[in-house]
Structure formats: structure tokens, C-alpha cells
Backbone as CSV, one residue per row, in Angstrom:
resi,resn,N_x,N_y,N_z,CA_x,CA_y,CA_z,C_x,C_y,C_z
1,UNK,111.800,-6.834,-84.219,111.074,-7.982,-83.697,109.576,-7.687,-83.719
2,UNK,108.785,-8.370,-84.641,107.461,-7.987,-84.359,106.596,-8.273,-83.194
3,UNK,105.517,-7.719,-82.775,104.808,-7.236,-81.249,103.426,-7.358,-82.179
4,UNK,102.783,-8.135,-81.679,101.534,-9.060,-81.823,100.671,-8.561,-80.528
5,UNK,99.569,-8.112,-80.226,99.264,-8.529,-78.902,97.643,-7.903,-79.274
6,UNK,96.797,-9.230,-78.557,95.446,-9.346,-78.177,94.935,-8.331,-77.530
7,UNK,94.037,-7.657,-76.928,93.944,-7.439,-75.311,92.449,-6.311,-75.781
8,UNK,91.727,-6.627,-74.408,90.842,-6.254,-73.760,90.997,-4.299,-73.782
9,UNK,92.173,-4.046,-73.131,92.518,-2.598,-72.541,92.462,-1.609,-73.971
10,UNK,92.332,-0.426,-73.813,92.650,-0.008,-74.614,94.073,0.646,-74.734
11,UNK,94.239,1.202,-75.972,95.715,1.607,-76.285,95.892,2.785,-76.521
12,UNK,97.075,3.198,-76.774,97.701,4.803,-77.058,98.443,4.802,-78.619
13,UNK,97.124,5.011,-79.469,98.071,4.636,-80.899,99.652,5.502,-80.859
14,UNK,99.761,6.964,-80.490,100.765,7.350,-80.588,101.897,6.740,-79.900
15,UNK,101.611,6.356,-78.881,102.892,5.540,-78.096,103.322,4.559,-78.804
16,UNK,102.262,3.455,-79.167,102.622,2.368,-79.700,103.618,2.756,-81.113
17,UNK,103.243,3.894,-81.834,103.899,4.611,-82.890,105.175,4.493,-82.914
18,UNK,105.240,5.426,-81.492,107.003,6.247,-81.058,107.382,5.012,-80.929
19,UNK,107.034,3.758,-79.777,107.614,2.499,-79.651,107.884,1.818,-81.361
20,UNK,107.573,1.811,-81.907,107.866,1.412,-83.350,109.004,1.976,-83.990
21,UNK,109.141,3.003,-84.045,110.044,4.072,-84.531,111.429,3.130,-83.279
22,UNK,111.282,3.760,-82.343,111.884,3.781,-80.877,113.436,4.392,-81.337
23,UNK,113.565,5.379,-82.298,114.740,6.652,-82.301,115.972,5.146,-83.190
24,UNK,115.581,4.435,-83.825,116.023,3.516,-84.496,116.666,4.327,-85.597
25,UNK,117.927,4.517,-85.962,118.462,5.408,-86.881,118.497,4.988,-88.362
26,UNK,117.872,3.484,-88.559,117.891,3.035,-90.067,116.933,3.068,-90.233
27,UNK,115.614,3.382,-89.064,114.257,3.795,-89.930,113.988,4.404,-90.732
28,UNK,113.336,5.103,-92.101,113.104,5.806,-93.163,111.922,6.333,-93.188
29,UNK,110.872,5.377,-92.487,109.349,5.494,-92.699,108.686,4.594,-92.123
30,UNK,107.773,5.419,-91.003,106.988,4.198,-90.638,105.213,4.852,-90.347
31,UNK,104.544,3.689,-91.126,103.219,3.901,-91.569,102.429,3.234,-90.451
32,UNK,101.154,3.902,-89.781,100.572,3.009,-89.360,98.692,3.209,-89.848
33,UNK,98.105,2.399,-89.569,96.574,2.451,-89.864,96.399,2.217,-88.114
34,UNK,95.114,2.847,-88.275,94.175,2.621,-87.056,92.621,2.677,-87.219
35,UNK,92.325,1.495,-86.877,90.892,1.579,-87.441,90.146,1.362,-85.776
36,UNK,88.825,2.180,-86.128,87.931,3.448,-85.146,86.873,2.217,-85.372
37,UNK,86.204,2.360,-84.260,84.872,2.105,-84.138,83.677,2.937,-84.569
38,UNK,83.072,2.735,-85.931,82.142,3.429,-86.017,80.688,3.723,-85.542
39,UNK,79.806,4.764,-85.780,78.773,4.538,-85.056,77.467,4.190,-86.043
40,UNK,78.183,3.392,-86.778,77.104,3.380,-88.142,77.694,2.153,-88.815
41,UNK,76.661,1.357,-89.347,77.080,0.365,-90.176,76.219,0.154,-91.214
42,UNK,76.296,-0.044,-92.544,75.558,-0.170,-93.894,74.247,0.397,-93.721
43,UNK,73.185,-0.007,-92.897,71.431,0.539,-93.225,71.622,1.269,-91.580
44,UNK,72.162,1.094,-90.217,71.427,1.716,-89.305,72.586,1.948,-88.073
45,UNK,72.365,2.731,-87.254,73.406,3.291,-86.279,73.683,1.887,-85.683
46,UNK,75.336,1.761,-84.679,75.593,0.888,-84.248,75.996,1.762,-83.141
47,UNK,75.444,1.512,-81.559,75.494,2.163,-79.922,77.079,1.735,-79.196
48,UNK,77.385,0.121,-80.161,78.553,-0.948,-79.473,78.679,-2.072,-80.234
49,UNK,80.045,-2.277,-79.994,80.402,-3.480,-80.848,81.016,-4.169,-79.845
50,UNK,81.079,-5.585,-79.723,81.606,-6.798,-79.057,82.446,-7.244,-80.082
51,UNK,83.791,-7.706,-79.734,84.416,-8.066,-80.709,84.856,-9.732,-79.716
52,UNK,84.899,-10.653,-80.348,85.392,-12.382,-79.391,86.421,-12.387,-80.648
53,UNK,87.474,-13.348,-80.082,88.082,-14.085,-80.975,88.778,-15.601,-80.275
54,UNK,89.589,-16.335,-81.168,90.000,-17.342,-80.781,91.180,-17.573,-80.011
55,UNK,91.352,-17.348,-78.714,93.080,-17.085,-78.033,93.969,-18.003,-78.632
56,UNK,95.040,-17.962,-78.740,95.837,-18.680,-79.624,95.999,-19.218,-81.272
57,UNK,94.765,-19.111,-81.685,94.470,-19.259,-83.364,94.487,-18.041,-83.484
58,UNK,94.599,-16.751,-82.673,94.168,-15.465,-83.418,95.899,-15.062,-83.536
59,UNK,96.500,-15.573,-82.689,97.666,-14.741,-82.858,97.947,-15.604,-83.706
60,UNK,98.441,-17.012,-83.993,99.124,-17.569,-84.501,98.497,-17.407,-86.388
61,UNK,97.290,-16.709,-86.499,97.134,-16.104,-88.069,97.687,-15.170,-88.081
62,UNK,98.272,-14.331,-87.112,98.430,-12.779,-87.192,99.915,-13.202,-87.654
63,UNK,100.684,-13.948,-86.830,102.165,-14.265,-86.599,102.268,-14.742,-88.223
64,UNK,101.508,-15.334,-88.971,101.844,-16.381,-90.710,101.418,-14.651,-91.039
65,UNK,100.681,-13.812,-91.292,100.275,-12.871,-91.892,101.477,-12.007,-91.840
66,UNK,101.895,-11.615,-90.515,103.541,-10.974,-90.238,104.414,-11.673,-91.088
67,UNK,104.918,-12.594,-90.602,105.855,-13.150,-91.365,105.791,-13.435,-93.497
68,UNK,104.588,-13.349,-93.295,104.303,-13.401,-95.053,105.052,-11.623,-95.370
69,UNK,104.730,-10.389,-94.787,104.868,-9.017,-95.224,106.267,-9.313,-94.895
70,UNK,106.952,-10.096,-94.190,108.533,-9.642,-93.607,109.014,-10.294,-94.728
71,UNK,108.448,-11.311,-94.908,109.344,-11.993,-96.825,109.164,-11.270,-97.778
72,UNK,108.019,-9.968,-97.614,107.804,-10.065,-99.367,108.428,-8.859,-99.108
73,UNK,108.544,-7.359,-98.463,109.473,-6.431,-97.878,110.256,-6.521,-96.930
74,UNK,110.740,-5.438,-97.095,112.323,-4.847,-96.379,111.598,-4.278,-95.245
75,UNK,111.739,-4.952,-94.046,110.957,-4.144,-92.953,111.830,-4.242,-91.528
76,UNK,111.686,-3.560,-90.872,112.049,-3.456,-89.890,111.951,-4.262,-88.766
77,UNK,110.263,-3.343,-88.629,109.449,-3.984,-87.660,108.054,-3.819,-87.750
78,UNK,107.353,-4.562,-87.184,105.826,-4.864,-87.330,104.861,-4.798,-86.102
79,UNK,104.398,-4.341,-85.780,103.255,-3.702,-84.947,101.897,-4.567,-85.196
80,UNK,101.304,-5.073,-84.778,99.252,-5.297,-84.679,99.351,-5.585,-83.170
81,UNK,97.818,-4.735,-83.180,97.542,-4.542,-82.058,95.971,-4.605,-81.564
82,UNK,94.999,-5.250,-81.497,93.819,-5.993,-81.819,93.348,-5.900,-80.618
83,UNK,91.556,-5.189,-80.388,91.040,-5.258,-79.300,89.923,-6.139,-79.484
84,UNK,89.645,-6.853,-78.094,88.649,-7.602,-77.866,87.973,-7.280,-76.950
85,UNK,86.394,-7.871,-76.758,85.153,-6.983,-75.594,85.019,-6.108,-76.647
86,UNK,84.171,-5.295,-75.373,82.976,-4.251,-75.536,83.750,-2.919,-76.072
87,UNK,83.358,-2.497,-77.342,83.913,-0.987,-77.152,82.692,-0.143,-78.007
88,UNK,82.853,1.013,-77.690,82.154,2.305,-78.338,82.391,2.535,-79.229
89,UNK,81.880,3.596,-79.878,82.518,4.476,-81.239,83.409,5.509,-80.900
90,UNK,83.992,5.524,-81.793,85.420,6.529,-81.206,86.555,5.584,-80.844
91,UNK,86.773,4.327,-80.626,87.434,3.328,-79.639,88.440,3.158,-80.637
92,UNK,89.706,2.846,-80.498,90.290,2.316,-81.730,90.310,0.787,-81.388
93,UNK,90.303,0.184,-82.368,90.049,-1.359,-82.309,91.396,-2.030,-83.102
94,UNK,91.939,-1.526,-83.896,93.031,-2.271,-84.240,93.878,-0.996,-84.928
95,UNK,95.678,-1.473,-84.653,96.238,-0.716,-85.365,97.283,-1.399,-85.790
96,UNK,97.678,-1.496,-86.997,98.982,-1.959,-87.782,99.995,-0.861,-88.180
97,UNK,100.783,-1.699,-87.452,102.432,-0.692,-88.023,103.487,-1.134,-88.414
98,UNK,104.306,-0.535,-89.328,105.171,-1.113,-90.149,106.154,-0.138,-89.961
99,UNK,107.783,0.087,-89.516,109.027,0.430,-89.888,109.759,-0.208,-90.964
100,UNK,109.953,0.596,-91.694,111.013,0.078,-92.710,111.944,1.278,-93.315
101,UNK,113.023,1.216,-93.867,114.147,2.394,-94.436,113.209,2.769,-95.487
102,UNK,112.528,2.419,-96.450,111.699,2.806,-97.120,109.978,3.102,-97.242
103,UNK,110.038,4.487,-97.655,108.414,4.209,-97.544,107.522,3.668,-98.270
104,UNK,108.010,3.318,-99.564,107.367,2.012,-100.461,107.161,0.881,-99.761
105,UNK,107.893,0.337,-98.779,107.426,-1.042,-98.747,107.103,-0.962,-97.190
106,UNK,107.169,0.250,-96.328,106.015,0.247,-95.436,104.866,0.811,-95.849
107,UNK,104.444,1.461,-96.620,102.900,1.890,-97.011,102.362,0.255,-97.569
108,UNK,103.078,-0.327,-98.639,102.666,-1.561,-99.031,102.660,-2.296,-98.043
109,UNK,103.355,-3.125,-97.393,103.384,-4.029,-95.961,102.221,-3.830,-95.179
110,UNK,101.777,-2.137,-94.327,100.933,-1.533,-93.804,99.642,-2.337,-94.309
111,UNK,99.490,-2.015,-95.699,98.412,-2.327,-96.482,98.143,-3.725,-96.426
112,UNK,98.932,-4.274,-96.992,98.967,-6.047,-97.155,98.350,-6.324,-95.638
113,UNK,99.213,-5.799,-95.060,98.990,-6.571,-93.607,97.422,-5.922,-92.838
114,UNK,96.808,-5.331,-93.306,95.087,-4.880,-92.518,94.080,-5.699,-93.418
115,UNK,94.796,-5.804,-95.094,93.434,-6.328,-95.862,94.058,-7.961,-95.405
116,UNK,94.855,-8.624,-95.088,94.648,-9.874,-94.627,94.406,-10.345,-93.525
117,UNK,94.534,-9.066,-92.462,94.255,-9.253,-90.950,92.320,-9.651,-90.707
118,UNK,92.165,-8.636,-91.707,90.434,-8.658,-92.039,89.663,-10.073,-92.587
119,UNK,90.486,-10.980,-93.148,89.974,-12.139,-93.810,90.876,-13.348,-93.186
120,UNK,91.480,-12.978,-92.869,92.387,-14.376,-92.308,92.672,-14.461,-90.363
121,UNK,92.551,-13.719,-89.937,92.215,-13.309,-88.728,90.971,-13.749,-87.983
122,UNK,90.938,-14.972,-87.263,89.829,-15.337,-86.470,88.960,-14.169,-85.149
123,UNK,88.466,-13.367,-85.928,87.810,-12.322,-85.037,85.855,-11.732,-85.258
124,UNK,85.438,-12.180,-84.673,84.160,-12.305,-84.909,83.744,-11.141,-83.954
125,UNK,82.703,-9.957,-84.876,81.796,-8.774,-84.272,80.952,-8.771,-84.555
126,UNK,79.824,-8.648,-82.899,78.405,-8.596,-83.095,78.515,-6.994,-82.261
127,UNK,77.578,-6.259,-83.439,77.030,-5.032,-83.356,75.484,-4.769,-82.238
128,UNK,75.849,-3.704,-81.707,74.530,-3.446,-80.682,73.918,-2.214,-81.594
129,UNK,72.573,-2.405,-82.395,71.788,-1.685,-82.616,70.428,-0.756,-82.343
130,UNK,69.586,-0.247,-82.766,68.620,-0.076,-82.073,67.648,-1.514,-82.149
131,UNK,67.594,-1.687,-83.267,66.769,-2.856,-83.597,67.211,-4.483,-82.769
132,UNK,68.406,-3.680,-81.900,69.022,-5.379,-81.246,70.514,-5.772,-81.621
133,UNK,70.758,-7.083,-81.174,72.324,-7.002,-81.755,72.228,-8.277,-82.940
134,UNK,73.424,-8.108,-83.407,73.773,-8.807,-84.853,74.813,-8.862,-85.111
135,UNK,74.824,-10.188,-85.921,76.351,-10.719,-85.994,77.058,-10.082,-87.395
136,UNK,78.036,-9.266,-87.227,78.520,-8.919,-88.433,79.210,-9.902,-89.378
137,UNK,78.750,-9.972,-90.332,79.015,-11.015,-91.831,80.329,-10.443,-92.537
138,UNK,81.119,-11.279,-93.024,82.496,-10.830,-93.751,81.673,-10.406,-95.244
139,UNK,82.772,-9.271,-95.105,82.489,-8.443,-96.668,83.138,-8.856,-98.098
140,UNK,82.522,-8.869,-99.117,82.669,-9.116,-100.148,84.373,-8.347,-100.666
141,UNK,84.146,-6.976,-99.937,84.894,-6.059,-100.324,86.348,-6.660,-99.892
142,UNK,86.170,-6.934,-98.550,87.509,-7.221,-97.920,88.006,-8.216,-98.346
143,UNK,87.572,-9.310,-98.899,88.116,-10.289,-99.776,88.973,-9.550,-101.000
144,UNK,88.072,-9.168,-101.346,88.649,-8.395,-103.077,89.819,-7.849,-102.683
145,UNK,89.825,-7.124,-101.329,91.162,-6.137,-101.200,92.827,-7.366,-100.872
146,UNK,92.253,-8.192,-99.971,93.222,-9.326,-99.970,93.606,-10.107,-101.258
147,UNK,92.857,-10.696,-101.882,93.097,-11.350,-102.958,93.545,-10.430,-104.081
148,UNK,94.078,-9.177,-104.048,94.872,-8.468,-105.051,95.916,-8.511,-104.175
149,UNK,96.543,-9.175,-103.656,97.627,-9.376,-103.565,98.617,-10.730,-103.705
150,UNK,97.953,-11.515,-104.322,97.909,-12.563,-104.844,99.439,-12.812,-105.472
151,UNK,100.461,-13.522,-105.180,101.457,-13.318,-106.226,101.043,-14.165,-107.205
152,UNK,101.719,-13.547,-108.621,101.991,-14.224,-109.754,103.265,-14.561,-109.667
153,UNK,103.554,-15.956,-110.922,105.205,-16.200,-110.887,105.670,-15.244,-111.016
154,UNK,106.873,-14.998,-110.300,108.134,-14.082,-110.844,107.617,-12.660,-110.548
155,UNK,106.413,-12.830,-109.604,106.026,-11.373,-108.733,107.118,-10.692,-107.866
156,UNK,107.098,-9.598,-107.787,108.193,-9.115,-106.624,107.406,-9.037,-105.620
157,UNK,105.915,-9.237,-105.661,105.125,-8.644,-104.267,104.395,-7.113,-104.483
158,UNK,104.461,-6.519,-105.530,104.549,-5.007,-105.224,102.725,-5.320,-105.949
159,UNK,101.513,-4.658,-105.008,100.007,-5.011,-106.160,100.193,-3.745,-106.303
């Protein structure tokens, strides 16, 4: 059953891990990402990041984004886990996890599911710099990484 959840608090990537796994005996492999708050962004240090998003439009992209990886693999179960407010560097800010009997299509799923969380995901971050704060702009890059996954007819899903 996938586990979606917003929140302010912070988390225990390893717990959330073991809870994924949870001693499930048809698991095979389960991948997760966790992405960190850095203290640096393109030209100059970043002190804090504010992250807002939309309550209810944020999950309900996350929930079409889940359910897109549960059609195109064999998965188990699905993990995102998304912070909002104030955090530091060092903070983890989001983590995606994927169980599945195979580790092909949780490393792929894993994947699919962060480069579309990044572009399709109503979540807006303004950075605290020295120079002041600023609204972080969507990347060129993170598009590119979503849109290779694009099916063609008669795709199995696999980019």
C-alpha cells in the first residue's frame, strides 16, 4: 500500500526504510533516494531553504505519479516522503522508496518516481542567501531527466 505523506517534522530515513521492507518475505530489493539539503546552490552559499507547497494538489500529484510507477513495474510498495518549512543543510527533505522482488524495477521505479516528483509535484523553494532570499526556478535539467521517460508505442517502460 503506498504511504504518501507531507509534513513539517523531520524523519528517520532508516526507519522509514525498515518500515518499507517491514520483514515482507517476497521483497527482493528495495531502493531508496534521499535528497539533503545543500549548503550551496549554482553561484553562492545557501544558510536555509523554505520549502511551501499546495495541501491537497501536492499529494494528489504524488498519488497519479505513484500510481503511474505501480503500472509500469512490479512493485510492492512505495514510499515519498516530502518536507515542508524551514530546514538547514544536512536536513533531508525528501525520500522515495520502492519494494519490489526485483531490483530492476525498483532502481527504475525509485528513479522514475524523484525525476517526476521534481517537475510534476507542486512544491515551491525559496533559498536564504547571503545576498537575501530567492525564489528557486525549475531546472532545465530536471525536465530532461523526466521526459526520458516518455513511453513510446509498444514501450515496456524500461528508459
Amino acid at each position: 500500500m503506498p504511504h504518501i505523506l507531507i509534513q513539517s517534522e523531520p524523519f528517520d530515513p532508516l526507519a522509514e526504510q525498515a518500515d518499507l521492507w517491514g520483514g515482507d518475505p517476497r521483497v527482493g530489493a528495495v531502493v531508496t533516494f534521499i535528497g539533503l539539503m545543500r549548503d550551496f546552490n549554482a553561484d553562492t552559499s545557501v544558510t536555509a531553504m523554505t520549502l511551501e507547497h499546495y495541501p491537497g494538489m501536492t499529494e494528489k500529484a504524488l498519488s497519479a505519479i505513484v500510481t503511474e510507477a505501480m503500472t509500469r513495474w512490479d512493485l510492492i510498495d512505495v514510499r515519498i516522503l516530502h518536507r515542508v518549512g524551514r530546514l538547514t543543510p544536512g536536513d533531508p527533505i525528501v525520500m522515495v522508496g520502492v519494494s519490489s522482488q526485483h531490483r530492476g524495477d525498483a532502481f527504475r521505479a525509485c528513479e522514475f518516481l524523484i525525476d517526476h516528483l521534481k517537475t510534476r509535484a507542486p512544491f515551491w523553494k525559496k533559498e536564504s542567501t547571503p545576498e537575501g532570499e530567492r525564489w528557486v526556478e525549475a531546472r532545465a535539467t530536471d525536465d530532461q531527466a523526466a521526459n526520458r521517460w516518455r513511453l513510446a508505442p509498444g514501450d515496456s517502460g524500461d528508459a
